[in-house]
N, C-alpha and C positions, 0 to 999 in steps of 0.2 A: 044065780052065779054070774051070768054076764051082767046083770047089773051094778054088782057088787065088782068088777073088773073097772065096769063103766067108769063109777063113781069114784075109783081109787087113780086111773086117769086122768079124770079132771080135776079132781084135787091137786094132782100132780105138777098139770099145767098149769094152776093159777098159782101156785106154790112158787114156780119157777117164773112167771109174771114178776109176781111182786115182787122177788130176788135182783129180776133184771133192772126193777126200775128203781131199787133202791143203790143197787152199783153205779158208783160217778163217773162219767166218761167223758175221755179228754176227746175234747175237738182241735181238730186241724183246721187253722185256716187255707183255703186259698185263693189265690190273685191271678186275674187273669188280664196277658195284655194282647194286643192284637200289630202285626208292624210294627214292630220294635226291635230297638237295638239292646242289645245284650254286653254286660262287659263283666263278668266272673273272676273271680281272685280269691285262693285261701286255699286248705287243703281238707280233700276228701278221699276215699276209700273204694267211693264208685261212680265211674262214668261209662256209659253204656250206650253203645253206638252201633251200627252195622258197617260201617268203613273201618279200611285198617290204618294203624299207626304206622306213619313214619319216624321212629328216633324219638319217637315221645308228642310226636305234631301231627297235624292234620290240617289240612283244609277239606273244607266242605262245603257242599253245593244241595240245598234241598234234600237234609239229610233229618230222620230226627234223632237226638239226644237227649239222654236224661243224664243229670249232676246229682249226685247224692250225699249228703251230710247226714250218717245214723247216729251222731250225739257221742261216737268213738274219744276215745282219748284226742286232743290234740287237733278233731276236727271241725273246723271253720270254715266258713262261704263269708262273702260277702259280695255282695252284686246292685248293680246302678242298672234300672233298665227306662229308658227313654224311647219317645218324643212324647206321645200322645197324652200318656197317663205315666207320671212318673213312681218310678217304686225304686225303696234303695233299703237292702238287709244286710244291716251291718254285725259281723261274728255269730250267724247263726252255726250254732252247732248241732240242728236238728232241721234239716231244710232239703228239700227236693227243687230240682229246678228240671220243668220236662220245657225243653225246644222242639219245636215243629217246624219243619222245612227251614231247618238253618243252614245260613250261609256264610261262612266265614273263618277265624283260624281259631283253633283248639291247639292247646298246651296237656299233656299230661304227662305227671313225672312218674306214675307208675309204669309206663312205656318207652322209657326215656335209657339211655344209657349212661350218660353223664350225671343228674338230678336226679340222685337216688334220695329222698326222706320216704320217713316214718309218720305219719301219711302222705301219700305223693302229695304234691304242689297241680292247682289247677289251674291254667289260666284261660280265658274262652273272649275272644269280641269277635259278633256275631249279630246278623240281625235274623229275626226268626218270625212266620208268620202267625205263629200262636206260642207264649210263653205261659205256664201253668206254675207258679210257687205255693209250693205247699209247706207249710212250715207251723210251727208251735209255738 
């Protein structure tokens, strides 16, 4: 009887092997920069920070930030990041931008009182000691 458990187990699990490796999976790229300036534009749905908003703004100082584009209606990035290694994503509408130890000024319209859209408006120049793009 435990054999016959045994056996319907590992059936089981090669059963679900072969499943997984027949299923296609999308890969994400990403980029990583080091000291770099950051200059963001377009609009997205999320940005996520531990500082608070002033009026839809910010400065910041060694802070980190992540920019998010989930592929929504309407939502666009585009971003130039410079010196070292240049990287520039233009209309992604499936793109994560994490900053680390950023410095500098953030725009967001979903915070904003005046610049209300459907999706806020983003705007960020910043230089950050680690930039991570992740996108599709």
């Amino acid at each position: 009887m435990i054999k016959k458990g045994r056996m319907k187990i590992s059936i089981g699990v090669l059963c679900c092997l072969f499943v997984l490796n027949v299923i296609p999976i999308v890969h994400a790229n990403t980029d990583h920069f080091t000291n770099s300036v950051a200059i963001i534009i377009g609009k997205c749905n999320t940005v996520t920070t531990p500082a608070y908003w002033l009026f839809g703004c910010k400065l910041m100082y060694n802070k980190e930030v992540t920019i998010q584009a989930n592929g929504g209606p309407e939502e666009k990035i585009t971003a130039l990041i410079l010196p070292s290694k240049i990287g520039f994503y233009f209309g992604h509408n499936n793109i994560g931008i994490q900053l680390e130890g950023a410095k500098g000024f953030f725009f967001w319209g979903e915070k904003s009182l005046f610049f209300q859209n459907v999706p806020p408006r983003i705007f960020a120049f910043c230089k950050a000691s680690d930039i991570l793009v992740t996108y599709e």
